[in-house]
C-alpha positions, 0 to 999 in steps of 0.5 A: 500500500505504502508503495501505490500512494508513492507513485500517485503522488509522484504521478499528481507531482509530474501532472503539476509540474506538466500542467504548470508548464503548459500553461506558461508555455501557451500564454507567451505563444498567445502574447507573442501572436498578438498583432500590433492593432491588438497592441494599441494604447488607449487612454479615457480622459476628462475633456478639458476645453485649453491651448494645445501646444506641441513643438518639434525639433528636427534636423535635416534639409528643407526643399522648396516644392516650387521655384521661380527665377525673378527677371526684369525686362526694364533693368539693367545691372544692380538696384537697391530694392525700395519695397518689398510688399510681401514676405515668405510664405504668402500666396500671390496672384498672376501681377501682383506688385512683389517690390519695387527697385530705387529708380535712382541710377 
C-alpha cells in the first residue's frame, strides 16, 4: 500500500509540474501572436476645453516644392530694392506688385 500512494503522488507531482508548464508555455505563444492593432494604447480622459501646444525639433534639409527665377525686362545691372510688399510664405496672384527697385541710377 505504502508503495501505490508513492507513485500517485509522484504521478499528481509530474501532472503539476506538466500542467504548470503548459500553461506558461501557451500564454507567451498567445502574447507573442498578438498583432500590433491588438497592441494599441488607449487612454479615457476628462475633456478639458485649453491651448494645445506641441513643438518639434528636427534636423535635416528643407526643399522648396516650387521655384521661380525673378527677371526684369526694364533693368539693367544692380538696384537697391525700395519695397518689398510681401514676405515668405504668402500666396500671390498672376501681377501682383512683389517690390519695387530705387529708380535712382
Amino acid at each position: 500500500m505504502r508503495a501505490a500512494t508513492r507513485l500517485i503522488l509522484a504521478a499528481l507531482a509530474l501532472l503539476l509540474v506538466g500542467g504548470g508548464v503548459w500553461y506558461f508555455w501557451g500564454r507567451n505563444a498567445l502574447a507573442a501572436n498578438r498583432s500590433a492593432a491588438d497592441r494599441s494604447f488607449t487612454q479615457v480622459v476628462e475633456v478639458r476645453q485649453g491651448n494645445l501646444n506641441s513643438t518639434i525639433s528636427v534636423v535635416g534639409e528643407l526643399d522648396a516644392v516650387q521655384r521661380a527665377e525673378l527677371s526684369f525686362e526694364k533693368m539693367k545691372g544692380a538696384a537697391w530694392l525700395a519695397t518689398l510688399d510681401v514676405k515668405p510664405g504668402n500666396t500671390v496672384q498672376a501681377g501682383q506688385l512683389l517690390a519695387t527697385t530705387d529708380p535712382a541710377p
